[in-house]
C-alpha positions as CSV (number, residue, x, y, z in Angstrom):
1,X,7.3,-2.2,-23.7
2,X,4.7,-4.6,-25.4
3,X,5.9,-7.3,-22.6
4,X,3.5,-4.9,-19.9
5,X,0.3,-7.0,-21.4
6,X,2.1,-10.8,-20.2
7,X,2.8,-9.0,-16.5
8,X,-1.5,-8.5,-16.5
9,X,-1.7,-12.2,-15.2
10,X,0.9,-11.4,-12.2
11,X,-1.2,-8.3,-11.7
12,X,-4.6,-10.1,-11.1
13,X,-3.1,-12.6,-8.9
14,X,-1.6,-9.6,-7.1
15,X,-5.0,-8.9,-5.9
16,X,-4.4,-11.4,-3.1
17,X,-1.0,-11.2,-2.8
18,X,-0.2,-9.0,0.6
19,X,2.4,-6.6,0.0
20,X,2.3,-2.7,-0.1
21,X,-0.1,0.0,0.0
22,X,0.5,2.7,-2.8
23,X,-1.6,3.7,-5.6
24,X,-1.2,4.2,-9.3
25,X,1.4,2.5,-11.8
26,X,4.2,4.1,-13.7
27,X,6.6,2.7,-16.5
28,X,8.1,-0.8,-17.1
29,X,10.1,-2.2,-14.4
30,X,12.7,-4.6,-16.1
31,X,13.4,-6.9,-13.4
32,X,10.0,-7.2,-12.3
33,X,8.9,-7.7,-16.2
34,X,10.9,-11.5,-16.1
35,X,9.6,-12.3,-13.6
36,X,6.2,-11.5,-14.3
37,X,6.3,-13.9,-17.5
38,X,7.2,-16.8,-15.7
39,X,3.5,-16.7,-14.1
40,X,1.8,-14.9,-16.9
41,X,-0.1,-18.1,-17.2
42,X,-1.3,-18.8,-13.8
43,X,-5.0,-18.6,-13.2
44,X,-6.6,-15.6,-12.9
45,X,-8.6,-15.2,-9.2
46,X,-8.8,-11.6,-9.1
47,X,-11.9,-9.2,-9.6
48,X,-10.0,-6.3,-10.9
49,X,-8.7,-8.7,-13.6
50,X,-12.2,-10.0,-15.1
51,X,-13.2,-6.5,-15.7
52,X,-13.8,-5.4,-18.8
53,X,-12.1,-1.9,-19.2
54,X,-13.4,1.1,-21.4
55,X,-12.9,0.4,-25.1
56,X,-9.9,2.6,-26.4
57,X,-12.3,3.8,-29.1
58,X,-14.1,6.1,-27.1
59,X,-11.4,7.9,-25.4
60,X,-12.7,11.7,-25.9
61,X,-9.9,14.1,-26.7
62,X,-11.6,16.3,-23.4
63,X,-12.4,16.0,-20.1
64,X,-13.4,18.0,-17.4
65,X,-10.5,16.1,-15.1
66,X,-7.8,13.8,-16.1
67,X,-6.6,11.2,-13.4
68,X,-3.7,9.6,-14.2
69,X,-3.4,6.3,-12.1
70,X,-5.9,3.9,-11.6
71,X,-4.5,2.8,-7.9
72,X,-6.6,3.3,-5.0
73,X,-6.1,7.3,-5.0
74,X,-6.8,7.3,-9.0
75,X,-10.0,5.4,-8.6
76,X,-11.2,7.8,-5.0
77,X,-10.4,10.6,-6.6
78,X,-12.7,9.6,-9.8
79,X,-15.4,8.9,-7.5
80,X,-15.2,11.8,-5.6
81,X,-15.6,14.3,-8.1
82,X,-17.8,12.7,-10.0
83,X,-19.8,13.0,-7.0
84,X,-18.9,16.8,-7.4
85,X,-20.7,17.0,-11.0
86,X,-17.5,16.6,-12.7
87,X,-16.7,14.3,-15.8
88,X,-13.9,12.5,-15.0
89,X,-11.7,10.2,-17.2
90,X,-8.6,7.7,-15.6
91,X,-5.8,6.4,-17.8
92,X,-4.1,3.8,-16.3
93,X,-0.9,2.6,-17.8
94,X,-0.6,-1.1,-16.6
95,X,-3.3,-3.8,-18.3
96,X,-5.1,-4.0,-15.2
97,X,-6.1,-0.9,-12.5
98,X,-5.1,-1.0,-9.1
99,X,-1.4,-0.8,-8.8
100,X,0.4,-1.2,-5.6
101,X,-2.7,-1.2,-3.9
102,X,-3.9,-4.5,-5.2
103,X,-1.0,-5.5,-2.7
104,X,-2.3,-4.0,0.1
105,X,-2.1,-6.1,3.3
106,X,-2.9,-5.3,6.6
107,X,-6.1,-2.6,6.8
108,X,-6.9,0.8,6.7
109,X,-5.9,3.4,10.0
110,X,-8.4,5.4,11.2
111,X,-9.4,7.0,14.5
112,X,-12.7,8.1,16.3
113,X,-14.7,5.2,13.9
114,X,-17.8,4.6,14.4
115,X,-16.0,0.3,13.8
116,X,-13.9,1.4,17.0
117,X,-16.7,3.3,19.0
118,X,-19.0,-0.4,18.6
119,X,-15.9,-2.5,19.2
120,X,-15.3,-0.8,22.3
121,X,-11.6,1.1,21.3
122,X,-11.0,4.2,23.0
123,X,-9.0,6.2,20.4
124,X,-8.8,10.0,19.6
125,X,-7.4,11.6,16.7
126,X,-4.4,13.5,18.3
127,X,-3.5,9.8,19.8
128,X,-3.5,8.7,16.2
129,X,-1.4,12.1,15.3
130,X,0.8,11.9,18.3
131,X,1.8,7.8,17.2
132,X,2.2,8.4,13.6
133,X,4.5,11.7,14.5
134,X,6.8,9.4,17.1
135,X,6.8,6.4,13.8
136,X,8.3,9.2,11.6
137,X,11.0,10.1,13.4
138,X,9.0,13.6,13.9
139,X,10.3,14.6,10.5
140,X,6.1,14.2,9.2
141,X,4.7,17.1,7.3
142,X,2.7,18.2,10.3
143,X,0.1,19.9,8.1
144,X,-0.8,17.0,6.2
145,X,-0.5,14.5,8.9
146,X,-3.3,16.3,11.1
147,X,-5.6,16.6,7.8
148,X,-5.0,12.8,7.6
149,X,-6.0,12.1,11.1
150,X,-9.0,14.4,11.3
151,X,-10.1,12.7,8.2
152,X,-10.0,9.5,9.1
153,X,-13.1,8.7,10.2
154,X,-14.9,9.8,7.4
155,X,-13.0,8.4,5.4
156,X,-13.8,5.0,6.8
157,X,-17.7,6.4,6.4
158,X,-17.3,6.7,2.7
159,X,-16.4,3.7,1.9
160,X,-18.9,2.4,3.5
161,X,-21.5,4.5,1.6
162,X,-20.5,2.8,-1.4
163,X,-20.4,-0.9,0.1
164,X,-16.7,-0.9,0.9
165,X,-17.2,-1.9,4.5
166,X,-13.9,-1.9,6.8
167,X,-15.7,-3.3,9.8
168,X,-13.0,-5.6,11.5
169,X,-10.5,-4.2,13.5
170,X,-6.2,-5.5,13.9
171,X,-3.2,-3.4,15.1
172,X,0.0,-2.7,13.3
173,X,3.5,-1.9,14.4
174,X,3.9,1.6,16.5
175,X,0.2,2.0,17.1
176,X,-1.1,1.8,20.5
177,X,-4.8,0.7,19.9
178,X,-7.2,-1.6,17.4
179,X,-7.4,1.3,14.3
180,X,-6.7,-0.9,11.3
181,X,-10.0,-1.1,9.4
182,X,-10.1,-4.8,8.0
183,X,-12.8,-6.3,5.8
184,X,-14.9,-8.6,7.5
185,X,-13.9,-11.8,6.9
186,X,-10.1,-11.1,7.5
187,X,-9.2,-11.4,3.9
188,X,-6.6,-8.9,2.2
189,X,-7.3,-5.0,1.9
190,X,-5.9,-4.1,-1.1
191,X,-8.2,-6.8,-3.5
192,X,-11.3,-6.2,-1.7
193,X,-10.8,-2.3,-2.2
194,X,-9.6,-2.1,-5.1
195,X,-12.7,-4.6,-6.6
196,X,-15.1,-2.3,-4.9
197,X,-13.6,1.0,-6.4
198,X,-13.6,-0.6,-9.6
199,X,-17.7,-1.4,-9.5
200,X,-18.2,1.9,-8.4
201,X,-16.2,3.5,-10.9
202,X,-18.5,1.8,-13.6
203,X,-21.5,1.9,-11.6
204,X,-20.8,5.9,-11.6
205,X,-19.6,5.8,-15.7
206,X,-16.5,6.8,-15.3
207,X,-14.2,5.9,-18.2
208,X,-11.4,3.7,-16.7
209,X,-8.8,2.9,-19.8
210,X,-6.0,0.5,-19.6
211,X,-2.4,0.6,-21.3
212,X,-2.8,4.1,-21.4
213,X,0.6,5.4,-20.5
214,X,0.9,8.8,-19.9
215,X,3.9,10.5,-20.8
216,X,3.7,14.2,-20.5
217,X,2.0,16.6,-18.3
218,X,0.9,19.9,-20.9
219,X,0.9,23.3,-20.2
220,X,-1.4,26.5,-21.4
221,X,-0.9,29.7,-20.4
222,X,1.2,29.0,-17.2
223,X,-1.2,26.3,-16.1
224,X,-1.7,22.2,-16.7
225,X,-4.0,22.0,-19.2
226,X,-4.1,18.4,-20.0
227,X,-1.7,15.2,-20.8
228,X,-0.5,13.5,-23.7
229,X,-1.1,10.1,-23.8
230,X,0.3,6.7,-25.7
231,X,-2.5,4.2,-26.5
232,X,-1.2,0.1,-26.1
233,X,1.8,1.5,-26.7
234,X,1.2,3.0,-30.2
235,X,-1.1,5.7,-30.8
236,X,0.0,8.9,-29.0
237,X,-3.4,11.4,-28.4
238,X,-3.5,14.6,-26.7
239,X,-6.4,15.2,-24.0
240,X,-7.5,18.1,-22.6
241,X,-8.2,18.8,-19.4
242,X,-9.7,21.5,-16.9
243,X,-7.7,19.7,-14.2
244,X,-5.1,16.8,-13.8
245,X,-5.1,14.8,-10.8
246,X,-1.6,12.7,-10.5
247,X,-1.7,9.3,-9.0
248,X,1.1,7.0,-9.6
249,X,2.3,6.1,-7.3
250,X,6.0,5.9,-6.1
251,X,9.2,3.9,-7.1
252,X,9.8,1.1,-5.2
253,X,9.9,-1.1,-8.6
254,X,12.7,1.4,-9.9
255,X,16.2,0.0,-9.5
256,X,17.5,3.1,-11.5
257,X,16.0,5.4,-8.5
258,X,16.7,3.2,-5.7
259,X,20.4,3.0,-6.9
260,X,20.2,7.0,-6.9
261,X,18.6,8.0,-3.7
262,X,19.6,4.8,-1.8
263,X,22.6,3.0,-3.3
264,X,23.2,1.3,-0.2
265,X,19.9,-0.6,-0.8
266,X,19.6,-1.5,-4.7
267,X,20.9,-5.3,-3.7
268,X,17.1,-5.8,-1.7
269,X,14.5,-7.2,-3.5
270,X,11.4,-5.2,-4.1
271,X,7.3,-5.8,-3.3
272,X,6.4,-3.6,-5.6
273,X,4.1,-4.3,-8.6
274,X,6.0,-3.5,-12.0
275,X,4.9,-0.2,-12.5
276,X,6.0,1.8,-9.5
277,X,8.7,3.3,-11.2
278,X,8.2,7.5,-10.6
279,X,6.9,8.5,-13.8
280,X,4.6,11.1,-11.9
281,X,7.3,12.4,-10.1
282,X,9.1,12.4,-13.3
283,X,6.4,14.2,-15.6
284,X,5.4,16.7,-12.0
285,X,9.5,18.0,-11.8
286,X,9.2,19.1,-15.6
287,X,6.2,21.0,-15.1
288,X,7.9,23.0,-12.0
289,X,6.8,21.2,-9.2
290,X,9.5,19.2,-6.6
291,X,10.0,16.2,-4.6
292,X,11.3,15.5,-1.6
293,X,12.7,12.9,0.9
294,X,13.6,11.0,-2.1
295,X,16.0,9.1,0.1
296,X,13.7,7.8,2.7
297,X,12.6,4.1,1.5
298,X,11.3,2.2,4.0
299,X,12.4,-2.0,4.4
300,X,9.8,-3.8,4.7
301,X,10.9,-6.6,7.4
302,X,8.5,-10.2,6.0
303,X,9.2,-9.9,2.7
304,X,9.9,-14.1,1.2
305,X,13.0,-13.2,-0.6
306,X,12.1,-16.2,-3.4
307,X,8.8,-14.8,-4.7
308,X,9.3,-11.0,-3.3
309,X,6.1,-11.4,-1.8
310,X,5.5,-9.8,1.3
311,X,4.0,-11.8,4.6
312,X,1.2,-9.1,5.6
313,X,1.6,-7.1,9.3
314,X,-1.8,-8.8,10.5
315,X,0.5,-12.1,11.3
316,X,2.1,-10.4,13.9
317,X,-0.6,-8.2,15.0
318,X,-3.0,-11.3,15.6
319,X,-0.4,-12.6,17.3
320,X,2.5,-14.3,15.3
321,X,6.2,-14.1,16.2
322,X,9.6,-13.7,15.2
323,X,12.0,-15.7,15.9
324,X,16.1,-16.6,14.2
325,X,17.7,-19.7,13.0
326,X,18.2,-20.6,16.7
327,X,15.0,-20.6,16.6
328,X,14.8,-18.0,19.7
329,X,12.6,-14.4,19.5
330,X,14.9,-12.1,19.4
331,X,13.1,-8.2,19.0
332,X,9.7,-6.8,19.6
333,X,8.0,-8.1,16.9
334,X,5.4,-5.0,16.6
335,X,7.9,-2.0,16.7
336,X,7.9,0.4,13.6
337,X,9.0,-1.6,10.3
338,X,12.2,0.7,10.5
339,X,13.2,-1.0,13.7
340,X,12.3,-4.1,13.4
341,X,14.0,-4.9,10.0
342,X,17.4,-3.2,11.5
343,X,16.9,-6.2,14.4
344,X,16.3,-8.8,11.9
345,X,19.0,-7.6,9.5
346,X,21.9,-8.7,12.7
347,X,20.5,-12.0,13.2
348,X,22.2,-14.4,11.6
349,X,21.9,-15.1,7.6
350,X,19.9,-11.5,8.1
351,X,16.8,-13.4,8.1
352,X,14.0,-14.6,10.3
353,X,10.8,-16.6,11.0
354,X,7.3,-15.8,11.4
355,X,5.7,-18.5,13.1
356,X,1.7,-18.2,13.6
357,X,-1.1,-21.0,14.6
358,X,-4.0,-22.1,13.5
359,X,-5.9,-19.6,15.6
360,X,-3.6,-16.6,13.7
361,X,-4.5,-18.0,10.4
362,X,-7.9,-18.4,10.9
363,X,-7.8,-14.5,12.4
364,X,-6.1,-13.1,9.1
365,X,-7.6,-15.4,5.9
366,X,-5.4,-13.8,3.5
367,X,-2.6,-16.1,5.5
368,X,-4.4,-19.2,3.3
369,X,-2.9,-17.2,0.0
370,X,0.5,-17.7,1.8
371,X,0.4,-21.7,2.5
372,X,-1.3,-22.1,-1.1
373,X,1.6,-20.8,-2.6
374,X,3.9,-23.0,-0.5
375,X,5.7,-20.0,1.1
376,X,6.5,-21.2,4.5
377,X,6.4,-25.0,6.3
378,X,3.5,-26.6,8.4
379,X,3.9,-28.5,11.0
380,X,0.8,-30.7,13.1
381,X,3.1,-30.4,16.1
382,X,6.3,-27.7,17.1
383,X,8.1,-30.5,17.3
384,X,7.6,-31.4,13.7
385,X,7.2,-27.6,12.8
386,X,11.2,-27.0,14.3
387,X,12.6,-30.0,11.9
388,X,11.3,-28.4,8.8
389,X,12.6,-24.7,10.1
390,X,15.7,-26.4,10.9
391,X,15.9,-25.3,14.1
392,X,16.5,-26.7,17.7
393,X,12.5,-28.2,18.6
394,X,13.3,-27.8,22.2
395,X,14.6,-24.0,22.0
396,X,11.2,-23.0,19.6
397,X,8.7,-25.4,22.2
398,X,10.5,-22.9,25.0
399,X,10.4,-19.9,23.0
400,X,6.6,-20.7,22.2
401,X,6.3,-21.8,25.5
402,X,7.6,-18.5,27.1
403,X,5.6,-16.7,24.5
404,X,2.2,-17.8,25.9
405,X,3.0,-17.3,29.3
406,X,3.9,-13.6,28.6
407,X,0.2,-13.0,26.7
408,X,-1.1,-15.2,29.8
409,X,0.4,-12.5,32.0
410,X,0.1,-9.4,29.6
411,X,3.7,-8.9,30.0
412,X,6.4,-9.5,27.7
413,X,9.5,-9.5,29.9
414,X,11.8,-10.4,27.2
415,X,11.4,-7.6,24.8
416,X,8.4,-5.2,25.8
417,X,6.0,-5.9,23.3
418,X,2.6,-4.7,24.8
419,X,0.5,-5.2,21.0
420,X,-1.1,-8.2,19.5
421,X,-1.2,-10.4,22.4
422,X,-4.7,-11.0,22.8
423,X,-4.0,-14.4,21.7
424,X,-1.2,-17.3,22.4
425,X,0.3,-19.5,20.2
426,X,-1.7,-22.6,21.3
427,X,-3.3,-24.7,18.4
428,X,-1.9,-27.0,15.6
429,X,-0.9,-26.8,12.6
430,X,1.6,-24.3,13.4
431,X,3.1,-22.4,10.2
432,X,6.2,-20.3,10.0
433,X,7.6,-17.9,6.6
434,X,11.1,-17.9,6.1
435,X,11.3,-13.6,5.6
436,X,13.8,-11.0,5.5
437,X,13.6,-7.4,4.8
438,X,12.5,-6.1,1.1
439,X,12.1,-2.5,-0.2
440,X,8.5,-2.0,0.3
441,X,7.7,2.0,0.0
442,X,8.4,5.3,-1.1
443,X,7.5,8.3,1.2
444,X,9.3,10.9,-0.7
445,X,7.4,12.5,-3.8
446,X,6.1,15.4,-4.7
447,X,5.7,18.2,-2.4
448,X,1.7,19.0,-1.8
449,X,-0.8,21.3,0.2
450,X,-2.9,20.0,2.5
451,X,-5.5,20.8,-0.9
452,X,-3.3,18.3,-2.6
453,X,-2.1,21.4,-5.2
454,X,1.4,20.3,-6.1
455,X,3.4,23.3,-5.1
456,X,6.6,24.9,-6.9
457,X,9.6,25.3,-4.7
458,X,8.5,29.2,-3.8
459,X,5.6,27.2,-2.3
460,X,3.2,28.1,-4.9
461,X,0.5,26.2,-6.3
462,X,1.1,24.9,-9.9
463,X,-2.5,26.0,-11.0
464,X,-5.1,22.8,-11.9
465,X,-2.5,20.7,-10.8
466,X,-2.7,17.6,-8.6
467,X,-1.6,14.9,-6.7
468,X,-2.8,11.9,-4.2
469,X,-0.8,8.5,-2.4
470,X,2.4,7.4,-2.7
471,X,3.9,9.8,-5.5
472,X,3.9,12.7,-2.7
473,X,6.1,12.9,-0.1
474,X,6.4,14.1,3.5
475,X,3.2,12.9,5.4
476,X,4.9,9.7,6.4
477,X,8.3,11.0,7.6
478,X,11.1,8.6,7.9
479,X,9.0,5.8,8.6
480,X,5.7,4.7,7.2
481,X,3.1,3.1,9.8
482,X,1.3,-0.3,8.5
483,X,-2.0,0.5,7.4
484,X,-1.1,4.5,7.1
485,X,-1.1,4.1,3.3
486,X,-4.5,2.6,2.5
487,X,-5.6,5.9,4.5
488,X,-3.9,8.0,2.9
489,X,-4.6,6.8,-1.1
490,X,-8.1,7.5,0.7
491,X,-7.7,10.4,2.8
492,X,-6.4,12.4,0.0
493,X,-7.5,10.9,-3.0
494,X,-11.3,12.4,-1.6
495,X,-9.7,15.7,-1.1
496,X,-7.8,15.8,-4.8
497,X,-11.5,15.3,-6.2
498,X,-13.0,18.0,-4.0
499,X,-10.5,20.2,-4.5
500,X,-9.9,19.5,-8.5
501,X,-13.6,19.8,-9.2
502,X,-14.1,23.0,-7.2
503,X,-10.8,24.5,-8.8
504,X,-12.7,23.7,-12.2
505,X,-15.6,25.4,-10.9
506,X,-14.7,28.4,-9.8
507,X,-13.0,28.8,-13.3
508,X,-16.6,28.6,-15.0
């Protein structure tokens, strides 16, 4: 247990590191924890990591709300009811807060912006519902899912009130149109995010404490009525709480859950930070509430199999490719994540390529994290890029070739891909990752209202009981959508603090 304060360094450099979208942080991955040594000393680039968290000492033994997760949800949901009047308190149980969504690639969905209406997008809401439904395999909580879309928007606006500004716009896998909310200069989501919930959490006083693990969910009169709590892995307190908001997150870091719900996938390497094990879905079932779609996991396709480190959806969606060891596209490379790592997963060695240009890096920055940490090969030429992919240089120059002519002609004849092609592959250095398919997300959890009350199986609400992001289940459906995650942590980490401070409300 004490090894969680050597992961803090992997954590930090995390923050631009583009993998997942979740929020919160559960209990000690194993597997995850060795590895995390091994770069324990690297240096430190990340915001979230120089901040200095609230001294231990002053943790309160009450609170008007207890958030447990400090991931993107965790920290929204703080802010939010603040906002509300409330006095809010976070515990996170990693050495550093943001979880998964440190990891966060690609954007943020959102329809009806007032980023699209400048840009010139024409988008609506039930477009954005309609899209997400068919990416789910229509199996979506429909409830939820038009909350999240009619939401959007504003949720986009809030950020933006407190000087998170989404104001660049990419396209992910199964979407139609531009709705993935960037920051401006290209650079990773999840970092930039989670840096600005973190100044606004101070800059509202909210207590944010670190290596604060909680362990059980407590009950008073057939209601939550607070959590108990271990301190750096020592001193175990009891706070008390008006109302608990749960956001942890899911379990992609759990090889115990995986190997339950999916046993035919506990040989894939993971993306996950260390802590995404299901605690809260853990500590929620014990208290009467229940999950569901446990078994739906979704493969990420990019994922470098070496440092489990994901290569971010905005490659492709600003125009990169995928092609196999024959160095020959083989699939439309902006189909749902589901369908595309089934395609990669029959090439041969079950892996694949992305290859970009300079005019994709310089579209997505985060893609300079990626060469820095020497995860693919560079090449001035295609020529000279094709003999470090070892692959045939006059099949990719045709490939690449064939490529450009389709975005030339807005027509992909090979494989109907009608998305990222505003751009061809045209300028040196060209750059390609070596991927294959890692698990990448949860989207079973708990089961919620569209009030994010986590409800008992006769579809009751468990009273001041709540929960936010990727430790619910059933708005994604079988298939999550890239940039569908950093929406939702937002989406209904908002609505957990409206709705927990106005449940403590109307009990004074």
């Amino acid at each position: 247990m004490k090894k969680w304060v050597k992961i803090a360094g992997l954590l930090a450099l995390m923050s631009v590191v583009l993998v997942g979208c979740s929020s919160g942080a559960s209990s000690k991955s194993s597997s995850s924890s060795s590895k995390a040594n091994k770069v324990a000393s690297s240096k430190v680039t990340s915001g979230a990591s120089q901040q200095a968290y609230t001294d231990p000492k002053t943790m309160k033994g009450k609170y008007d709300i207890v958030i447990v997760g400090a991931g993107g949800a965790g920290m929204t949901a703080a802010i939010e009811a603040k906002q509300q009047g409330m006095n809010p308190v976070i515990l996170e149980k990693m050495p550093v807060a943001g979880g998964n969504t440190l990891k966060a690639s690609s954007g943020m969905n959102a329809s009806q912006t007032k980023v699209e209406a400048a840009q010139g997008v024409k988008d609506s809401n039930d477009q954005f519902y309609e899209e997400t439904l068919k990416g789910g395999g229509g199996t979506n909580d429909k409830a939820l899912l038009r909350y999240f879309v009619d939401n959007s928007a504003s949720a986009i606006d809030w950020l933006d009130s407190i000087g998170i500004k989404l104001d660049k716009l990419t396209i992910s896998g199964g979407m139609s149109v531009k709705r993935t909310h960037r920051p401006h200069d290209g650079s990773a989501v999840g970092g930039y995010l989670v840096d600005g919930l973190v100044k606004e959490v101070k800059k509202e006083k909210i207590p944010l404490f670190v290596n604060s693990d909680v362990t059980k969910l407590n009950e008073t009169d057939g209601k939550i009525s607070g959590v108990t709590v271990k301190i750096n892995q020592d001193k175990t307190k009891k706070i008390a709480a008006k109302a608990v908001i749960v956001t942890t997150g899911g379990f992609g870091a759990s090889k115990q859950m995986i190997k339950k719900y999916r046993p035919d996938l506990a040989h894939y390497v993971t993306t996950n930070q260390a802590g995404a094990t299901g605690d809260g879905i853990k500590m929620i079932e014990k208290v009467g509430g229940y999950a569901i779609d446990m078994n739906k996991i979704q493969i990420h396709p990019t994922v470098n199999q070496s440092k489990h480190i994901l290569i971010g959806e905005a490659t492709r969606g600003e125009g990169g490719i995928l092609v196999n060891q024959s160095g020959k596209r083989f699939y439309n490379e902006m189909n749902t994540r589901d369908k595309v790592s089934a395609a990669i997963n029959k090439q041969k060695g079950k892996d694949a390529w992305v290859v970009i240009d300079t005019g994709v890096r310089q579209r997505s920055s985060a893609i300079d994290f990626y060469i820095k940490d020497k995860l693919g090969v560079e090449g001035k030429t295609l020529d000279e890029l094709a003999k470090k992919m070892k692959v045939p240089a006059t099949t990719l120059s045709k490939t690449v070739s064939t490529w450009n002519e389709a975005v030339t002609n807005k027509k992909d004849a090979e494989f109907g891909r009608t998305t990222g092609m505003d751009h061809g592959l045209t300028t040196g250095p060209y750059y390609a990752f070596k991927i294959a398919p890692g698990i990448h997300y949860t989207m079973g959890g708990v089961k919620i209202n569209t009030k994010t009350e986590v409800l008992t199986k006769k579809q009751q609400p468990i009273p001041a009981l709540y929960a936010a992001g990727e430790v619910t289940g059933g708005l994604h459906g079988d298939n999550r959508i890239g940039g569908n995650s950093v929406a939702d942590i937002v989406i209904f980490g908002r609505q957990a603090g409206t709705q927990a401070a106005a449940y403590v409300k109307a009990q004074q």
